[in-house]
N, CA, C and O atoms as a Tripos MOL2 file, in Angstrom:
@<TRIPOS>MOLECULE
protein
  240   239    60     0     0
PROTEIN
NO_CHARGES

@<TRIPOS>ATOM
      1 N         -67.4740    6.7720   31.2310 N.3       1 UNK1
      2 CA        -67.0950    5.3690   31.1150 C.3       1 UNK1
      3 C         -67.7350    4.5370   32.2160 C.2       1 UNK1
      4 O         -68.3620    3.5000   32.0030 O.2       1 UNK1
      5 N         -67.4950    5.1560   33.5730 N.am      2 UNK2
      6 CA        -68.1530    4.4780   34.4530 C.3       2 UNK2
      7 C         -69.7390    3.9390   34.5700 C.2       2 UNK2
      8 O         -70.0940    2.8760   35.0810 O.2       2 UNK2
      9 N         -70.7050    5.0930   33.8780 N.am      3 UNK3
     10 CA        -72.1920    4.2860   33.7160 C.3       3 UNK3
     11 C         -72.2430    3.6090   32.5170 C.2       3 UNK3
     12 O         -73.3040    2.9960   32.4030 O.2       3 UNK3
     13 N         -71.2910    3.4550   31.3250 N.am      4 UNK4
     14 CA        -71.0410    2.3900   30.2780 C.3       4 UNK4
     15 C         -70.8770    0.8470   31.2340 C.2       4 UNK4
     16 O         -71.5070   -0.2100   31.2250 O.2       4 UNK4
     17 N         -70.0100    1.2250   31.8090 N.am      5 UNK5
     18 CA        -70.0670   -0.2190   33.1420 C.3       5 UNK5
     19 C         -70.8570   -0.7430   34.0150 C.2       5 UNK5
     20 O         -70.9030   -1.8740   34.4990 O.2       5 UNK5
     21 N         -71.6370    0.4340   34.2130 N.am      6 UNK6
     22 CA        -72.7770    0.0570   35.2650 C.3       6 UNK6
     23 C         -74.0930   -0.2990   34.2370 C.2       6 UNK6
     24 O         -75.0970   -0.6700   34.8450 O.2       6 UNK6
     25 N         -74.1910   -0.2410   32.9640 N.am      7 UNK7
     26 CA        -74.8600   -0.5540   31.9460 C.3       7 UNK7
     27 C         -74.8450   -1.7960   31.8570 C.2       7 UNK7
     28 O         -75.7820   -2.5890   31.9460 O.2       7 UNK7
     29 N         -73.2680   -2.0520   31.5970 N.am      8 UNK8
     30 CA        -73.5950   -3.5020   31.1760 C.3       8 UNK8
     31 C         -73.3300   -4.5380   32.1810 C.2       8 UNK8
     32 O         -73.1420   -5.7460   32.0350 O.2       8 UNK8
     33 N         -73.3540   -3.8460   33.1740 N.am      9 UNK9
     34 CA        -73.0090   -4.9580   34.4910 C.3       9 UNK9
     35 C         -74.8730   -5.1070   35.1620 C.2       9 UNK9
     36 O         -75.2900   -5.9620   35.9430 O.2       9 UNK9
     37 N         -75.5310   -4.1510   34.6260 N.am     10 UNK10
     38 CA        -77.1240   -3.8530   35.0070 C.3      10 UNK10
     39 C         -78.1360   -4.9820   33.5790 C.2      10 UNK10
     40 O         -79.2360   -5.5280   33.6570 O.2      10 UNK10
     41 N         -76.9000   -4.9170   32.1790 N.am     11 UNK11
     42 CA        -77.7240   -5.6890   31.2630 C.3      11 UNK11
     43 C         -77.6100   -7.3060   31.8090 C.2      11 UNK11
     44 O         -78.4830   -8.1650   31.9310 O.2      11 UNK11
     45 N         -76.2910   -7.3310   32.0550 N.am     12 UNK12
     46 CA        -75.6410   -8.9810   32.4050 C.3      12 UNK12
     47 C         -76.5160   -9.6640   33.3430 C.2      12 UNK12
     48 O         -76.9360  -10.8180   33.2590 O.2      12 UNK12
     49 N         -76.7060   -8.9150   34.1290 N.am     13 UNK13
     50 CA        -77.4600   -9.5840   35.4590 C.3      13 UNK13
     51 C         -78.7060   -9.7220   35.2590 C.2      13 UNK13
     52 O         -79.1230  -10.7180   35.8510 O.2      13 UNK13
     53 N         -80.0860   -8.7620   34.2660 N.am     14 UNK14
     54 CA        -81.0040   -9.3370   33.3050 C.3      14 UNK14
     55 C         -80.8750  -10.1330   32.5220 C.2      14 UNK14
     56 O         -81.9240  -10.6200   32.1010 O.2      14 UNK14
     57 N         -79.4210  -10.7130   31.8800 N.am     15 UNK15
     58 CA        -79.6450  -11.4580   30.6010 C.3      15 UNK15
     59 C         -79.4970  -12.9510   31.4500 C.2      15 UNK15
     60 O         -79.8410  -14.0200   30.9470 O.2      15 UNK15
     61 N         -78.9310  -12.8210   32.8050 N.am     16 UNK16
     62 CA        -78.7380  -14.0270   33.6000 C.3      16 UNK16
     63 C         -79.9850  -14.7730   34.5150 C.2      16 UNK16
     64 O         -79.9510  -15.8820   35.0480 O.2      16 UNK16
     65 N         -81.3200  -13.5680   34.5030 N.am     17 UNK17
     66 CA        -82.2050  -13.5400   34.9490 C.3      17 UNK17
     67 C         -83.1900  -14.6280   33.9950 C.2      17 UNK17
     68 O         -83.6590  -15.7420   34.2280 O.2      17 UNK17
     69 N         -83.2390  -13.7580   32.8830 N.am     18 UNK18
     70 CA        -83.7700  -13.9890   31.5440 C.3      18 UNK18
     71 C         -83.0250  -15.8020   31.4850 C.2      18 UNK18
     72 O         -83.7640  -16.7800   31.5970 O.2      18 UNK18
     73 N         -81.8990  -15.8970   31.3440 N.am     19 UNK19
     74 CA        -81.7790  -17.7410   31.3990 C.3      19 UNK19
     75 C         -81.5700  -18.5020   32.3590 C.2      19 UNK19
     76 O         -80.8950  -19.5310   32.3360 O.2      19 UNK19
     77 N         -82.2570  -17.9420   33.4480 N.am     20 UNK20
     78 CA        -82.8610  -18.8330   34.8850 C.3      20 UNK20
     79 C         -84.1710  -19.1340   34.6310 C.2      20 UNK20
     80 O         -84.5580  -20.2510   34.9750 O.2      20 UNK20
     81 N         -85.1290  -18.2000   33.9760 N.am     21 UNK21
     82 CA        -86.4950  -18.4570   33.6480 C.3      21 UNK21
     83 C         -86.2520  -19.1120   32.8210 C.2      21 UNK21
     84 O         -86.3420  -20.2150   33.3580 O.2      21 UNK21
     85 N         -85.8940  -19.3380   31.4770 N.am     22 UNK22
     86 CA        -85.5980  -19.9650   30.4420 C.3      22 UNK22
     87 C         -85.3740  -21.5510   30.7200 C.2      22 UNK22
     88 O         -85.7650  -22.4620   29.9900 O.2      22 UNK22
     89 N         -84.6090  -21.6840   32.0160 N.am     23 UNK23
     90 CA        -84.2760  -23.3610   32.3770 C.3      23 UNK23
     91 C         -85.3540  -23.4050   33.0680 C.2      23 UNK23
     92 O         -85.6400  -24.6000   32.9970 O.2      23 UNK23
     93 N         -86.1590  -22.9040   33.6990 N.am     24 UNK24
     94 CA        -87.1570  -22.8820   35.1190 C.3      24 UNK24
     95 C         -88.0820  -23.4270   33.9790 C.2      24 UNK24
     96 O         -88.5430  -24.5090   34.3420 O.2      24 UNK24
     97 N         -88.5170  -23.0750   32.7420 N.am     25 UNK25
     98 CA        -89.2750  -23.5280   31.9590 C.3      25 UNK25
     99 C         -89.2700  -24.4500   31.2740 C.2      25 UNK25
    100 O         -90.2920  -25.0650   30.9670 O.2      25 UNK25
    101 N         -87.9810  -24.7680   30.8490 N.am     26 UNK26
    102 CA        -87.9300  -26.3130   30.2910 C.3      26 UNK26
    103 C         -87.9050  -27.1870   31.5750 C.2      26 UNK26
    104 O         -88.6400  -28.1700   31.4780 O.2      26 UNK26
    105 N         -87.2300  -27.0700   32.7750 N.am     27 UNK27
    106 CA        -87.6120  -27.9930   33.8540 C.3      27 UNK27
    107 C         -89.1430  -28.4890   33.7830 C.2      27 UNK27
    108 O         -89.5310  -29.5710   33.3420 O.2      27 UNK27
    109 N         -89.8150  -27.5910   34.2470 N.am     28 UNK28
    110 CA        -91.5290  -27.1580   34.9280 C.3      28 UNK28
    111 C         -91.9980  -27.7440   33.7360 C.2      28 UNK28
    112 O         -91.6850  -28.9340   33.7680 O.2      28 UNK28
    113 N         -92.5100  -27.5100   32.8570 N.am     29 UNK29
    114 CA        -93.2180  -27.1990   31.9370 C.3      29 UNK29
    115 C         -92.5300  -27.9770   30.4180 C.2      29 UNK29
    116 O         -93.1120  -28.9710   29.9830 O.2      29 UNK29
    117 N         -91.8620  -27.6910   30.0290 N.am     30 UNK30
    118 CA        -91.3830  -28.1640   28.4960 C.3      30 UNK30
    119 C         -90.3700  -28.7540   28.6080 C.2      30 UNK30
    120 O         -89.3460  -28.1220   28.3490 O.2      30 UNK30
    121 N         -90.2450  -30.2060   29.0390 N.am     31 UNK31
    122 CA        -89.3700  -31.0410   29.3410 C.3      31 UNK31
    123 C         -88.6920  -31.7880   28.0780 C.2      31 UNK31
    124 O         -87.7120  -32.5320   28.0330 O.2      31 UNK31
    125 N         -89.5680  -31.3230   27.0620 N.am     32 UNK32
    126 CA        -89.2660  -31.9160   26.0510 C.3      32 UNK32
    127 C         -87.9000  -31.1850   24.6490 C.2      32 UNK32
    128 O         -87.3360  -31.6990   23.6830 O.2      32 UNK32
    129 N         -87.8780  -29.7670   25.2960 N.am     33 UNK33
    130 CA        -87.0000  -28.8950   24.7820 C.3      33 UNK33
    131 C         -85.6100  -30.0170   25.2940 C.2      33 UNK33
    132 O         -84.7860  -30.4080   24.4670 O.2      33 UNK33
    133 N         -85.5650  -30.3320   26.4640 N.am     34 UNK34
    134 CA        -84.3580  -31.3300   26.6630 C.3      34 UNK34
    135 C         -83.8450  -31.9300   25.2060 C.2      34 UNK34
    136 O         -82.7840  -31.7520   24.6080 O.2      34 UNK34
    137 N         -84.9520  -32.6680   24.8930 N.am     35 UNK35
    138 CA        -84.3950  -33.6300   23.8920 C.3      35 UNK35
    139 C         -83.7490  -32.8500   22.3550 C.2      35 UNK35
    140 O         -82.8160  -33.2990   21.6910 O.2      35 UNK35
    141 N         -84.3830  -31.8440   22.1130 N.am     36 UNK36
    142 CA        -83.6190  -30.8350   21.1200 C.3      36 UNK36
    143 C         -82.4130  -30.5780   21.6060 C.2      36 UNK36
    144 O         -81.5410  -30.8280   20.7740 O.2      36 UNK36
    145 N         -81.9300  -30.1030   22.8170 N.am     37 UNK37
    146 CA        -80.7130  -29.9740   23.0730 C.3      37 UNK37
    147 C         -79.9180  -30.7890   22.7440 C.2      37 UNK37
    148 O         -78.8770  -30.3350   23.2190 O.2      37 UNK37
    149 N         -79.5860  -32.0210   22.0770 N.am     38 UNK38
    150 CA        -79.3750  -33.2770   22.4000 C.3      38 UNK38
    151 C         -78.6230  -32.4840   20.9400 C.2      38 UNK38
    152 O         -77.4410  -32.8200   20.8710 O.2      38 UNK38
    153 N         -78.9060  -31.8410   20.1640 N.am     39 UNK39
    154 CA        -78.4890  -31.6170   18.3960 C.3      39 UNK39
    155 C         -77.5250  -30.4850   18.9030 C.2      39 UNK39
    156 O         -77.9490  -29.5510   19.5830 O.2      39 UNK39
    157 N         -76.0480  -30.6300   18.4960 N.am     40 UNK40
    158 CA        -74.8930  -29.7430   18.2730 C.3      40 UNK40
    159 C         -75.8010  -28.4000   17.6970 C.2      40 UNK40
    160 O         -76.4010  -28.3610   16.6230 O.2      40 UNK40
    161 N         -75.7200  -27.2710   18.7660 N.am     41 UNK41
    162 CA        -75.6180  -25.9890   18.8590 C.3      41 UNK41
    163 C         -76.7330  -25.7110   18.8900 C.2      41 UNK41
    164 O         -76.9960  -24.7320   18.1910 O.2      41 UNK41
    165 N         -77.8290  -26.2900   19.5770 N.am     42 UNK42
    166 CA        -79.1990  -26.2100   20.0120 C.3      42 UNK42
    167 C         -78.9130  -26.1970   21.3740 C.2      42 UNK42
    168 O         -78.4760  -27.1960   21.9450 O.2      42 UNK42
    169 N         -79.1450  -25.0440   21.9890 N.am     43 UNK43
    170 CA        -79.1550  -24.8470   23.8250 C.3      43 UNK43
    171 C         -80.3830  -24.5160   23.9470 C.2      43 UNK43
    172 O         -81.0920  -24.4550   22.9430 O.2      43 UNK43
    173 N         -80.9840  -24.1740   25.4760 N.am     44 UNK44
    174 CA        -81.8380  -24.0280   25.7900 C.3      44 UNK44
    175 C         -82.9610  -23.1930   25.2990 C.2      44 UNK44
    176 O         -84.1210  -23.6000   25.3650 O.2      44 UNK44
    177 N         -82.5430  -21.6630   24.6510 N.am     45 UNK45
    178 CA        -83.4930  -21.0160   24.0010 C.3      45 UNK45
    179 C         -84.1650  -21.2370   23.0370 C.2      45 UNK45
    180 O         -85.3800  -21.0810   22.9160 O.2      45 UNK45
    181 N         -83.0020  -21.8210   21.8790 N.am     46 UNK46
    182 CA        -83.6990  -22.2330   20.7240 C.3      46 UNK46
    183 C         -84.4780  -23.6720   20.7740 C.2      46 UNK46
    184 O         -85.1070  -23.9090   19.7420 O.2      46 UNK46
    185 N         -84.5290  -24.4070   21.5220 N.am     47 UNK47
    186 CA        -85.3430  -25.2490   21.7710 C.3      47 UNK47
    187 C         -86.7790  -25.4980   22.6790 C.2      47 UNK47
    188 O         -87.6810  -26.3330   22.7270 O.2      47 UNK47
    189 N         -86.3970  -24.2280   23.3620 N.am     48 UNK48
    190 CA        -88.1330  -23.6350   23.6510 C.3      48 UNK48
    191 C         -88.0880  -22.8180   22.5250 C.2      48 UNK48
    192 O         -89.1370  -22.9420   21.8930 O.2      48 UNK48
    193 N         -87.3880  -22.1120   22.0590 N.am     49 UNK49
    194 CA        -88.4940  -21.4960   21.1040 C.3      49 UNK49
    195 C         -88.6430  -22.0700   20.1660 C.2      49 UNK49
    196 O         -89.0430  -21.3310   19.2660 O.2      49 UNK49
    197 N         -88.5140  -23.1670   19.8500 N.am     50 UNK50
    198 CA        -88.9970  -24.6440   18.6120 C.3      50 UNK50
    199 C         -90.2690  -24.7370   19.3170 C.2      50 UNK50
    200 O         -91.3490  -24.2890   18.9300 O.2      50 UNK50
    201 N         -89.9910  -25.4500   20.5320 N.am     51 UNK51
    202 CA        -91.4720  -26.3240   21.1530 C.3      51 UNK51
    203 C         -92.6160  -24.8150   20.6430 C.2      51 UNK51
    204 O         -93.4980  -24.9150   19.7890 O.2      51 UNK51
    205 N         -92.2680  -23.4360   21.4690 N.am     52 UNK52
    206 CA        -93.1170  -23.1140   21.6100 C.3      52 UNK52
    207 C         -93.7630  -21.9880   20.2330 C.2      52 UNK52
    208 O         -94.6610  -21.1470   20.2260 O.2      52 UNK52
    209 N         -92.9320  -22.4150   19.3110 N.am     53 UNK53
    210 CA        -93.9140  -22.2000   17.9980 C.3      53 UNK53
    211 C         -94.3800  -23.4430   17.2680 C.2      53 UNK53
    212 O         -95.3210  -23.2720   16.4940 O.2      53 UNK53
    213 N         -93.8150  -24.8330   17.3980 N.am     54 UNK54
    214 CA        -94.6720  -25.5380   17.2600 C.3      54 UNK54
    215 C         -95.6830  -26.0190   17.8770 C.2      54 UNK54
    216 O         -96.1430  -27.0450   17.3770 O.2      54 UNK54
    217 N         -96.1880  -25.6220   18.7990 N.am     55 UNK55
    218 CA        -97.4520  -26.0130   19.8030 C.3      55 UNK55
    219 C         -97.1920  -27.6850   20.2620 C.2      55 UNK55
    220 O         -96.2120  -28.3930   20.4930 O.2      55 UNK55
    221 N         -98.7460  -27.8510   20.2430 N.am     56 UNK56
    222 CA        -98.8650  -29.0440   20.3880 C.3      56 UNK56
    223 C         -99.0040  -29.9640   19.8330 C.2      56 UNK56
    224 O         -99.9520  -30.0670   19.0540 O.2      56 UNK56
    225 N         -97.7430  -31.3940   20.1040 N.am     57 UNK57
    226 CA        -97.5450  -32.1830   19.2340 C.3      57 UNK57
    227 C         -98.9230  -33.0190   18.3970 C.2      57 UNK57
    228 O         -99.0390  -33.3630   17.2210 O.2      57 UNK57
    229 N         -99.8740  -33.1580   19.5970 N.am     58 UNK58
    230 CA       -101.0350  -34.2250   19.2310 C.3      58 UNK58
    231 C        -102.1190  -33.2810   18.1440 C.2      58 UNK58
    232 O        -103.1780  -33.8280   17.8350 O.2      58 UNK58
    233 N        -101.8560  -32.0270   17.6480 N.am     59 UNK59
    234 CA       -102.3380  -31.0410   16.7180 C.3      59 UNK59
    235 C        -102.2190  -31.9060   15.3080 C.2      59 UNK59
    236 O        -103.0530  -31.9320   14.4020 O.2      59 UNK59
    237 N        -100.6670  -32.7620   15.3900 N.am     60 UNK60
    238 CA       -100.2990  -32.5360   14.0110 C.3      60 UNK60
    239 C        -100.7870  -33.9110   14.2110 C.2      60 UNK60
    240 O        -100.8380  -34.6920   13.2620 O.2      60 UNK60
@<TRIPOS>BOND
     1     1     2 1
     2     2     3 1
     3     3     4 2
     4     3     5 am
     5     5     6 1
     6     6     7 1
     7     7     8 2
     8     7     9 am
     9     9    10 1
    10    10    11 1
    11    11    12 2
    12    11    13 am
    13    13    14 1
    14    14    15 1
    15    15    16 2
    16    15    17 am
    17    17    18 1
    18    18    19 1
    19    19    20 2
    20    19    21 am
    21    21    22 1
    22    22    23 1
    23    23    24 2
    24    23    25 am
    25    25    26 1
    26    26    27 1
    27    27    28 2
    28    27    29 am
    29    29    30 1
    30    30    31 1
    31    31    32 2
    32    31    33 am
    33    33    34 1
    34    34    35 1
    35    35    36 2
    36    35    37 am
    37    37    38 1
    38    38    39 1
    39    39    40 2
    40    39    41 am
    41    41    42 1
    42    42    43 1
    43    43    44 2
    44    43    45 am
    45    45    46 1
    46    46    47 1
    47    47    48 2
    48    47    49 am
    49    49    50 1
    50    50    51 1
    51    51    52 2
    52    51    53 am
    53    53    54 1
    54    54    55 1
    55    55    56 2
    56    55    57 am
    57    57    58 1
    58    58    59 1
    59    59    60 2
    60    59    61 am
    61    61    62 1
    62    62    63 1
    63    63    64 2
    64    63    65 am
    65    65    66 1
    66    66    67 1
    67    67    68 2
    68    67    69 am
    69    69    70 1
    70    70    71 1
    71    71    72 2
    72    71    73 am
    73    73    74 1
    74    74    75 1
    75    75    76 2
    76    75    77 am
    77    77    78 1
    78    78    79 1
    79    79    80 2
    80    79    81 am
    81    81    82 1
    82    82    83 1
    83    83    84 2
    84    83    85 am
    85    85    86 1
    86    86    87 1
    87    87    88 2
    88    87    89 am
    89    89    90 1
    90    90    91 1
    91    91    92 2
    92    91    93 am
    93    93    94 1
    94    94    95 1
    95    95    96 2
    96    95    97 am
    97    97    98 1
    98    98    99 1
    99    99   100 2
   100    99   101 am
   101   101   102 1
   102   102   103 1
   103   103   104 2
   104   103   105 am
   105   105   106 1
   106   106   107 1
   107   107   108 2
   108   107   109 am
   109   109   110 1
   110   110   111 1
   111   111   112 2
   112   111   113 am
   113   113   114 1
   114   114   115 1
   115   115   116 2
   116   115   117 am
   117   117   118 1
   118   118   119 1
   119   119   120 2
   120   119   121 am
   121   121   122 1
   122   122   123 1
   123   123   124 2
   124   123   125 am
   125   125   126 1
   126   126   127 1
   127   127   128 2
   128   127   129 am
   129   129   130 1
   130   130   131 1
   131   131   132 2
   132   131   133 am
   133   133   134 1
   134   134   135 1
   135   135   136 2
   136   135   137 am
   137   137   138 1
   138   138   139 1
   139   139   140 2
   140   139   141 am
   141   141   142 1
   142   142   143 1
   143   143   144 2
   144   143   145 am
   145   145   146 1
   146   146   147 1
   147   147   148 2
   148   147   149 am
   149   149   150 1
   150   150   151 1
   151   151   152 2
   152   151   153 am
   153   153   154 1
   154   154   155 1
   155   155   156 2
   156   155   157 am
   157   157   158 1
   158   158   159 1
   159   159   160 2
   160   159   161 am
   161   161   162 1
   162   162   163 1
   163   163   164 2
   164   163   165 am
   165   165   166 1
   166   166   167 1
   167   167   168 2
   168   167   169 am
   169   169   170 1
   170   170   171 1
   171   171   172 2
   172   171   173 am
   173   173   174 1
   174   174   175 1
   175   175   176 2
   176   175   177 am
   177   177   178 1
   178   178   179 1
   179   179   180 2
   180   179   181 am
   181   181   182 1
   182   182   183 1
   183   183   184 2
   184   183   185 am
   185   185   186 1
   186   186   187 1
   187   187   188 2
   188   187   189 am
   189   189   190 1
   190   190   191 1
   191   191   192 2
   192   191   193 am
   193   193   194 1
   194   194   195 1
   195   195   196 2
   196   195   197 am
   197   197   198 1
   198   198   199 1
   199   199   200 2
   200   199   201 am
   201   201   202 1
   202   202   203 1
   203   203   204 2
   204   203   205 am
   205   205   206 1
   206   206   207 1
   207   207   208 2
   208   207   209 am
   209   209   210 1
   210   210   211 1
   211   211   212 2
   212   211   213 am
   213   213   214 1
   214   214   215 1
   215   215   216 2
   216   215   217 am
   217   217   218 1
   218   218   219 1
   219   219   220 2
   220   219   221 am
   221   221   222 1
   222   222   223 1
   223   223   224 2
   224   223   225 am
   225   225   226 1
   226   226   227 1
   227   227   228 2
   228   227   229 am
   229   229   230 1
   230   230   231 1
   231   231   232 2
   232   231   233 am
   233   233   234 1
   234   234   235 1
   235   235   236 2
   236   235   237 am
   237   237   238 1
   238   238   239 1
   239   239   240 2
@<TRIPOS>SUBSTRUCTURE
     1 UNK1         2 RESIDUE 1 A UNK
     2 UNK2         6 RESIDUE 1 A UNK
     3 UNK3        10 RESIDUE 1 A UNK
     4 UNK4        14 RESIDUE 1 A UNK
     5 UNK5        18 RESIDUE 1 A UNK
     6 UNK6        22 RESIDUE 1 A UNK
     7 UNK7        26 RESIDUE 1 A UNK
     8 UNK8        30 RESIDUE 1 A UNK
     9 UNK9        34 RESIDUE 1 A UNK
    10 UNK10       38 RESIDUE 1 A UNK
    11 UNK11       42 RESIDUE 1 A UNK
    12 UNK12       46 RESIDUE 1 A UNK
    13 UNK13       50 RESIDUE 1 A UNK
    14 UNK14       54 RESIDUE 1 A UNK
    15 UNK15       58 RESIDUE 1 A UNK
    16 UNK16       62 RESIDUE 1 A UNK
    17 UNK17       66 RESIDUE 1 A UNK
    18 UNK18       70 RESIDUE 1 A UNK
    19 UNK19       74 RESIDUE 1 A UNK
    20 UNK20       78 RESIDUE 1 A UNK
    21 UNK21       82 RESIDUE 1 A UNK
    22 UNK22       86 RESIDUE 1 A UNK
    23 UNK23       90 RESIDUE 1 A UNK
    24 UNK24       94 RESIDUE 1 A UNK
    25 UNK25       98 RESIDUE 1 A UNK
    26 UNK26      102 RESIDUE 1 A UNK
    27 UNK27      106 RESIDUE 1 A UNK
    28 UNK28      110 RESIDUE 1 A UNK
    29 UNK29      114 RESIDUE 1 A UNK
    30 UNK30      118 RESIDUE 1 A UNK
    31 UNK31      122 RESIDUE 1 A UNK
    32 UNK32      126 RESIDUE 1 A UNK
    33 UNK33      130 RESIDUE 1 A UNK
    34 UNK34      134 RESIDUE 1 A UNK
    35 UNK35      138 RESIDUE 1 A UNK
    36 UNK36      142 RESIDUE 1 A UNK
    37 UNK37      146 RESIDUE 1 A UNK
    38 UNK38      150 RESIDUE 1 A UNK
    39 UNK39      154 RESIDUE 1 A UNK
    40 UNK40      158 RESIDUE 1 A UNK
    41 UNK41      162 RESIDUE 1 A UNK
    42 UNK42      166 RESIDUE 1 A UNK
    43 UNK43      170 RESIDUE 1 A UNK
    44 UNK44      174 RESIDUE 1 A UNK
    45 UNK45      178 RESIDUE 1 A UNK
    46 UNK46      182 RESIDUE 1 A UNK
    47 UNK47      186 RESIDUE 1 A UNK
    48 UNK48      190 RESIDUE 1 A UNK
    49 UNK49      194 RESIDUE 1 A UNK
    50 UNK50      198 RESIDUE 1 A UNK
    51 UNK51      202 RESIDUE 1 A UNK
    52 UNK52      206 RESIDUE 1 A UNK
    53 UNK53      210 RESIDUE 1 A UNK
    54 UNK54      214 RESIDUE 1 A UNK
    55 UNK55      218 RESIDUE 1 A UNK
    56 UNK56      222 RESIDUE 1 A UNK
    57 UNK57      226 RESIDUE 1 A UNK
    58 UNK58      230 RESIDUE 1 A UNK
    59 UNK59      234 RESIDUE 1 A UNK
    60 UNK60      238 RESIDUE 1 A UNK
């Protein structure tokens, strides 16, 4: 039981890692994921990962 705990106390602290980079990137870089957030139940991931499969806007 005890390395079941140390598992997920070892996943938690990657998955907390994983959405520090995640904001570090919409800060820096994709400022524009902000404005998706703006839509009920759009947070930070799914709105970089909008921007960053739609590329670049001046494409379309």
């Amino acid at each position: 039981m005890g390395s079941l705990l140390d598992a997920i106390e070892k996943l938690t602290t990657e998955i907390k890692a994983a959405d520090g980079r995640v904001l570090d990137l919409i800060e820096t870089r994709y400022p524009e994921a902000l404005n998706l957030q703006q839509v009920a139940g759009v947070g930070p991931l799914i709105s970089l990962a909008f921007i960053l499969t739609i590329g670049d806007q001046a494409s379309w």
